[in-house]
C-alpha positions as CSV (number, residue, x, y, z in Angstrom):
1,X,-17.3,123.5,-38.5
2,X,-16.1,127.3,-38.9
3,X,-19.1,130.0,-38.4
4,X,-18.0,133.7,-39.3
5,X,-20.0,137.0,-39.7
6,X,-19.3,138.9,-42.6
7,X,-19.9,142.8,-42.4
8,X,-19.2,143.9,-45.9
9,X,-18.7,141.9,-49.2
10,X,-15.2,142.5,-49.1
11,X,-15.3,140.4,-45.9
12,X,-17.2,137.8,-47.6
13,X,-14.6,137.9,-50.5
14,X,-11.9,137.3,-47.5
15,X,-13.1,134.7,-45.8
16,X,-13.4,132.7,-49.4
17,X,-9.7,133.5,-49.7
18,X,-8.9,132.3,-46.9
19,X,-10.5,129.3,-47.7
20,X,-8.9,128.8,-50.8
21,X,-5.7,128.5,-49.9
22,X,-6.5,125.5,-48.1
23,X,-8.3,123.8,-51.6
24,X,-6.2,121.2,-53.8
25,X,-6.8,118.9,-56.6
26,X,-10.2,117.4,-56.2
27,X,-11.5,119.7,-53.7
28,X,-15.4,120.3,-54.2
29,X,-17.2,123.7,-52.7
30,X,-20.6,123.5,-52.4
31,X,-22.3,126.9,-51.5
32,X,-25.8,127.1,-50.5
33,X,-27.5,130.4,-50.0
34,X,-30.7,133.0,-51.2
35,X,-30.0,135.2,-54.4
36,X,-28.0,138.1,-53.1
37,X,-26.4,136.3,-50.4
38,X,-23.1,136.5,-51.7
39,X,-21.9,133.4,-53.1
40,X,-20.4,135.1,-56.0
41,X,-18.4,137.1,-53.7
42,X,-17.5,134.2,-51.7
43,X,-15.8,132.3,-54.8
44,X,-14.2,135.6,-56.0
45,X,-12.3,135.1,-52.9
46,X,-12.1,131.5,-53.3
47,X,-10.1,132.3,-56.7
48,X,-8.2,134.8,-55.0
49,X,-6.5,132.5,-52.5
50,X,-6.0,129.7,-55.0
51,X,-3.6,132.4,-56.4
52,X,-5.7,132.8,-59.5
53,X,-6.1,136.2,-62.0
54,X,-9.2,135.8,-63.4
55,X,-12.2,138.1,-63.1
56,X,-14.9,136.1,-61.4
57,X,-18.6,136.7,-62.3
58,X,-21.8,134.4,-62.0
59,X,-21.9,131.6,-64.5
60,X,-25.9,131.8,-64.3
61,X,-26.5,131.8,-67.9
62,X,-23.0,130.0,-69.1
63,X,-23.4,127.3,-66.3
64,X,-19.9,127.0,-65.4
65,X,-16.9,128.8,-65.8
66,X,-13.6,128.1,-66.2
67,X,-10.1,129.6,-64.5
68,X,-7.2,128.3,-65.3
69,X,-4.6,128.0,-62.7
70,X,-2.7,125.2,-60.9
71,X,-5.0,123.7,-60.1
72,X,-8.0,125.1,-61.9
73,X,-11.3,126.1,-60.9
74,X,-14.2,124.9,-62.4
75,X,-17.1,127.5,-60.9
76,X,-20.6,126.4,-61.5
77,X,-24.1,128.0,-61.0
78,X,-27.0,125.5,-60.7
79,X,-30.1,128.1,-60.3
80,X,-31.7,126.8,-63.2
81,X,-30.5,122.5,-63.0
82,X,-33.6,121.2,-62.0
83,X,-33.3,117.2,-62.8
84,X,-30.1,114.9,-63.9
85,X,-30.9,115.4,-67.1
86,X,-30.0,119.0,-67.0
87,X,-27.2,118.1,-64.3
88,X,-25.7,116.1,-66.9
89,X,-26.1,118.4,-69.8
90,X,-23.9,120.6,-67.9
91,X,-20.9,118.5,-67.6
92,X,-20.9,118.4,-64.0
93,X,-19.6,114.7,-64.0
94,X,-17.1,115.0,-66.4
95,X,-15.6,118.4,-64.5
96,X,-14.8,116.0,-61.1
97,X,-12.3,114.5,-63.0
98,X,-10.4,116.6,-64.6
99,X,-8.2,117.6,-61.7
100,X,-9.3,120.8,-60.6
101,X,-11.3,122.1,-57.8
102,X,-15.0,122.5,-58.2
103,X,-17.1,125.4,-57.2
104,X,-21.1,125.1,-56.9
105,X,-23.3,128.0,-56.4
106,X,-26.9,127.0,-55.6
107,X,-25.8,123.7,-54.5
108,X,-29.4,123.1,-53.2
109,X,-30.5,121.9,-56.4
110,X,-28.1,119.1,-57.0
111,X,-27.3,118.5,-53.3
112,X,-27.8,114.2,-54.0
113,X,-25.2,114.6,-56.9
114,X,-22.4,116.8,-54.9
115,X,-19.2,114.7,-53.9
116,X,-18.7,113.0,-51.2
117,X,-16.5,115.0,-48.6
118,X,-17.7,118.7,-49.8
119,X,-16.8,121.1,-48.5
120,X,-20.3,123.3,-47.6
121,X,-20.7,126.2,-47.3
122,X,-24.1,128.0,-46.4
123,X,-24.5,131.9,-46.4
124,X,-27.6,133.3,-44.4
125,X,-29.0,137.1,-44.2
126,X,-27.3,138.4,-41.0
127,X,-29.0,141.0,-38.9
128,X,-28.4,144.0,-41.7
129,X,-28.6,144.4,-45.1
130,X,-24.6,144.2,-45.6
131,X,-24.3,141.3,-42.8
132,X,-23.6,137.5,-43.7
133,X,-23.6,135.0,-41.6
134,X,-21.0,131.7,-43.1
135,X,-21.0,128.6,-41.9
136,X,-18.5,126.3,-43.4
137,X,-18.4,122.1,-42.6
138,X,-17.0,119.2,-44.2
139,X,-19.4,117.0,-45.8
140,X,-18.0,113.3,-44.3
């Protein structure tokens, strides 16, 4: 488990680079967190150390996103997934193997689908309105 406090959004942004350099083939993100918490942010930077070039922006009303790269990421919103049906219906299934990494914002809603050995990672309100608080864990 890695905990970090995030200051700004371009800390936020950092600390999701940081963690994507470590991602490969396979590698699933699960983020968990309020609206406005940052998670958008968080897989901008996620991108960004995977070594992508793609502007990053919330799939809320696409449902997923895709950014080509080697590998690829596959970025996914699930605000509005609210049974298997509409888990389905998003492709979710059919994205884990396709040999890219997967990145799930609201990954409360689907937490009994995510894959085994996530990677979570949760972002809280810290103690101002910039302030994040980023707890990261494997899922084993």
């Amino acid at each position: 488990m890695a905990e970090f406090i995030s200051k700004s959004p371009a800390q936020t942004e950092k600390f999701g680079s940081e963690l994507g350099k470590t991602l490969k083939i396979g590698d699933a993100v699960a983020i968990f967190g309020d609206m406005g918490a940052g998670k958008t942010v968080f897989v901008r930077g996620l991108a960004s150390g995977m070594g992508l070039k793609a502007f990053v922006s919330s799939p809320t009303f696409a449902l997923v996103h895709e950014y080509p790269g080697n590998p690829p990421l596959f970025h996914f919103d699930m605000y509005r997934i609210n049974s298997w049906d509409d888990l389905y219906s998003t492709g979710f299934f059919d994205y884990m193997d396709t040999g890219g990494v997967i990145a799930v914002e609201w990954s409360e809603n689907i937490e009994a689908a995510l894959p085994e050995n996530s990677i979570k990672v949760i972002i809280m309100q810290g103690k101002s309105l910039n302030e994040r608080r980023i707890v990261i864990t494997e899922d084993n």
